[in-house]
N, C-alpha and C positions, 0 to 999 in steps of 0.2 A: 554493656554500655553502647548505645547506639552512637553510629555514627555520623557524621553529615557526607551528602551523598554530590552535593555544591561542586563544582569540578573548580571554581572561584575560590573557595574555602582551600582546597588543596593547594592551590596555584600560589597562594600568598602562603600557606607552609614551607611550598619547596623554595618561593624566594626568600622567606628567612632563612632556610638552612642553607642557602648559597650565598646569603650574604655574611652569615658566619663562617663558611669555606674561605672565602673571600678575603675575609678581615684574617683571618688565620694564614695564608699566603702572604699579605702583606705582612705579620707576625714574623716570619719565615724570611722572608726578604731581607729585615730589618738586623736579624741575627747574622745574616748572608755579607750583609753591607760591613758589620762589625768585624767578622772575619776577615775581608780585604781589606780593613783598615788596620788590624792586626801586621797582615800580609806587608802594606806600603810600611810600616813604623818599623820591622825589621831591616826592609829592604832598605829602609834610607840609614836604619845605624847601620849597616856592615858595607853601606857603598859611603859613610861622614869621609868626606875629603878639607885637608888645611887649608885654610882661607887666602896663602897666597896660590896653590894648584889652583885652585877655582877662579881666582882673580887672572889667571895668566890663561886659562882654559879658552879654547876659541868656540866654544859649544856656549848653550845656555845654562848661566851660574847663577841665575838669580833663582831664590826658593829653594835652594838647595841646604842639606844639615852637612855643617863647615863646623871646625874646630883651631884651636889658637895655641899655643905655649906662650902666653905672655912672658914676659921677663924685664917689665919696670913695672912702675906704678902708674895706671890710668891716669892720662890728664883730662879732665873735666872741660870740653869746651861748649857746647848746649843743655840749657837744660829749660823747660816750662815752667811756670807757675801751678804748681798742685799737682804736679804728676812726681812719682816717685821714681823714674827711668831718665838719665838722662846718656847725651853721646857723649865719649871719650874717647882720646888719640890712645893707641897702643901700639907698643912695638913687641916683635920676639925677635929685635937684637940686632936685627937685619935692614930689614923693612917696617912702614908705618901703614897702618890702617886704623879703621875707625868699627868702634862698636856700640851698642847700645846696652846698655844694662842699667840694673836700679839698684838703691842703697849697700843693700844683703851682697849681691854678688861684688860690688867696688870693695867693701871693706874686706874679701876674701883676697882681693888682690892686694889693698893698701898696708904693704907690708916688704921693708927694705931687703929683708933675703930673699925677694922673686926674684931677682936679681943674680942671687945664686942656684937657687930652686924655682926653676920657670911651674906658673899653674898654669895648666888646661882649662880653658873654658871654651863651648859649646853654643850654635844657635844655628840658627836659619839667615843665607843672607838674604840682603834686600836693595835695592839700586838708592843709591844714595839720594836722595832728596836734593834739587838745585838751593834751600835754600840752607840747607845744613853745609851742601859744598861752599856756598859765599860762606859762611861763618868760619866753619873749617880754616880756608886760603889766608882770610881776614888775621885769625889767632898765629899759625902757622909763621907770616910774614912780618909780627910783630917782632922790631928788636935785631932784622936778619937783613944784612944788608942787599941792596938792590939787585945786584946780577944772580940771587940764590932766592928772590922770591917766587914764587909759583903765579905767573903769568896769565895763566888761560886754562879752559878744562884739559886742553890734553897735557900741561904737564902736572896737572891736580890728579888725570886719572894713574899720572907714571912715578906717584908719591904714594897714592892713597890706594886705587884701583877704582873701580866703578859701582865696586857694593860694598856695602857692612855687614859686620855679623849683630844679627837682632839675636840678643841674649833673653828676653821677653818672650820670645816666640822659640819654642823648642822643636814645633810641627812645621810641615810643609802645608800650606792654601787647599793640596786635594787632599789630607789626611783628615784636616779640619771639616773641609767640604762633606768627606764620606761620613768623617761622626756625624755634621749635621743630619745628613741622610737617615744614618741609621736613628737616631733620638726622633726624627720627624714619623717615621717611619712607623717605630715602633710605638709613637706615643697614638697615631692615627690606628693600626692596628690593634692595639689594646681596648682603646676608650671603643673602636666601631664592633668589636670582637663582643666583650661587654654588654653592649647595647643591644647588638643583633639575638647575643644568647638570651638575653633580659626578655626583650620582646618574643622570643619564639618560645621561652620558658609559659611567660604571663598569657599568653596567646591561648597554650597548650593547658593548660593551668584553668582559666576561666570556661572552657569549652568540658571541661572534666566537673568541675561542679553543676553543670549546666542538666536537669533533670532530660529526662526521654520526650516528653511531652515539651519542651519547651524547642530541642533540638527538631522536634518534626516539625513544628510548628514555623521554625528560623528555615529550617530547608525547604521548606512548601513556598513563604515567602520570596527565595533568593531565586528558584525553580520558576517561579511565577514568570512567564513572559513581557509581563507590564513590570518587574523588576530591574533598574541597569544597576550593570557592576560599573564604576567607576575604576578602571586600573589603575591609573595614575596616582589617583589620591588613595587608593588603598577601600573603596568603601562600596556599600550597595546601597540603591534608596527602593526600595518596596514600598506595597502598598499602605502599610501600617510603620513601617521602622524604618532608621536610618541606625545601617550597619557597619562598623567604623573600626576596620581590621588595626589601625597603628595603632601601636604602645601595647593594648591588649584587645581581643575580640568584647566591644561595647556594642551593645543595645539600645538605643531609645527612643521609645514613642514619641510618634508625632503629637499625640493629643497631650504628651508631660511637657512640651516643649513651654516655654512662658515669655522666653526673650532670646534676641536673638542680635546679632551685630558682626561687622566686619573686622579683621583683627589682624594687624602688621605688626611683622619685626621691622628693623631698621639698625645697619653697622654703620657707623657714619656717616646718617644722615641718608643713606641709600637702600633704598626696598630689598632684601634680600626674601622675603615670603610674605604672604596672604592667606589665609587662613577664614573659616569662619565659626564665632563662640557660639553655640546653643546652652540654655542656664534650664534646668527642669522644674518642676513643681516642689524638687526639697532641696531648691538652692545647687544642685553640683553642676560644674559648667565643662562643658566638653568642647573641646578644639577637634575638626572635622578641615578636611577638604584643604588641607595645605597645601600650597603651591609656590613652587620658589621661583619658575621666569613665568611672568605674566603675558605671553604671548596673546595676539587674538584668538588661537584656538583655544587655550589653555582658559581665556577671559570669557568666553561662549561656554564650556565647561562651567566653571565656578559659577556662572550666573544661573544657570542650566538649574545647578543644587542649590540655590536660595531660593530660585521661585518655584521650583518643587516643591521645597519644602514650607515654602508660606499658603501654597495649595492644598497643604495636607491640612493645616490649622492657621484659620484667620486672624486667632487671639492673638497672637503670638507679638509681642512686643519686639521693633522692630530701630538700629541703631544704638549708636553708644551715645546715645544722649543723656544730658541733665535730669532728663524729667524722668527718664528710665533707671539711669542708676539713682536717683534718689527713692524710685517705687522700691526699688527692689531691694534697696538697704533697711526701708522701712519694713516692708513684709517679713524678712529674714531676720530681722532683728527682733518679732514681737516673739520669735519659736524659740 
């Protein structure tokens, strides 16, 4: 089997097989990240400290996995519309603080023998919200004569302390954080992992069915000094072809070409590429010459490969116009 001798040719092999190296490190990363997040989830059960050490701690208490022995039954003093979590006062017996939790966990505690049998419950705390403390002082003061109501924040924080325990939240902000990481991680490494093997597979794949005679014929081409290889966009324009390395090594004649037009994505409204469609003589339409920032070098490029290629064949129908796509629905409709 021959082979191409294009030093172009190889150069866009060895970038696919580094961009599979590539994606496969981030792969590796992603597992990496999962491990420290492993790492942090033990460290925080074997360092859970009780939610009054924490509250009296002169260190940073907030974000921290804190634990309780209740021993009454949650009093209910906020709760939203539609949410299934609300806050309650609790004591273990002692002192009163404030926790967050939802239906399921309250009805493990609303139960008169905690009283005799304290439960453990569990969470992450978190700085109280100023306006959960007005509601708090507000229910607190009801009922309790004046010289015993809670006055101001600091004698709120020398009832309550300055966090809660979020029952909702079982993780600490950087455990969360690093799952993000790793799920980001590995979802970007997989799908480019994927793609990069796809493309170097179909690449390698179309150049193997491609007879001896055709292959000299593409190499003489690409060799040719009136030939430029386009790196950026991945492609060569010769004197007879436009040779168009992405997705898989495509071929096609200038004299197949029929129609021709400019062609953008957009995420919101906002140009993220450029592109341009060539449609052939049996209807199939090829994307060529994508470019994602439009710089002015990048914009002398791209124009560079349109009027190339409108040099190689005059026919060549030109824009996404009405009149165009209605020729071409007609033609392709009569086969």
């Amino acid at each position: 089997m021959k082979k191409f001798t294009n030093k172009n040719v190889q150069k866009e092999k060895n970038s696919m097989i580094r961009n599979i190296a590539i994606f496969f490190v981030i792969i590796i990363l992603a597992f990496g990240l999962k491990l420290w997040e492993n790492e942090i989830k033990q460290k925080e059960d074997s360092e859970i400290t009780d939610l009054n050490t924490l509250i009296l701690s002169k260190g940073e208490n907030e974000d921290k996995k804190g634990y309780l022995d209740v021993k009454s039954i949650p009093y209910q003093f906020a709760v939203a519309d539609g949410v299934d979590e609300s806050y309650y006062i609790v004591t273990d017996g002692e002192f009163l603080y404030i926790a967050y939790m939802d239906n399921t966990e309250f009805e493990k505690l609303n139960n008169e023998e905690i009283k005799e049998t304290p439960v453990r419950i569990e969470g992450i705390t978190k700085e109280i919200p100023d306006e959960i403390k007005e509601i708090a002082i507000e229910v607190y003061n009801e009922g309790i004569e004046d010289e015993y109501k809670i006055k101001n924040d600091q004698e709120f924080y020398s009832y309550f302390g300055s966090i809660y325990l979020n029952m909702a939240v079982s993780e600490s902000s950087t455990t969360i954080m690093v799952r993000l990481g790793f799920f980001m991680l590995l979802f970007v490494g997989v799908i480019g992992f994927i793609a990069a093997l796809w493309r170097y597979i179909a690449f390698g794949r179309t150049i193997e069915k491609m007879d001896n005679s055709l292959i000299s014929e593409l190499d003489d081409e690409m060799n040719n000094p009136e030939a430029f290889y386009y790196e950026k966009t991945h492609m060569y324009l010769t004197n007879k072809y436009i040779i168009n390395f992405l997705g898989k090594f495509t071929v096609i004649d200038y004299k197949d070409i029929i129609w021709m037009y400019s062609y953008e994505q957009r995420t919101n409204g906002i140009k993220t590429s450029q592109a341009i469609r060539v449609m052939n003589n049996e209807g199939k339409t090829y994307t060529i010459a994508t470019i994602t920032a439009m710089t002015k070098a990048q914009k002398a490029v791209y124009d560079e490969i349109w009027n190339t290629i409108i040099s190689k064949n005059s026919n060549i129908k030109l824009g996404y116009t009405k009149e165009n796509i209605k020729e071409m629905k007609e033609r392709f409709k009569k086969k």
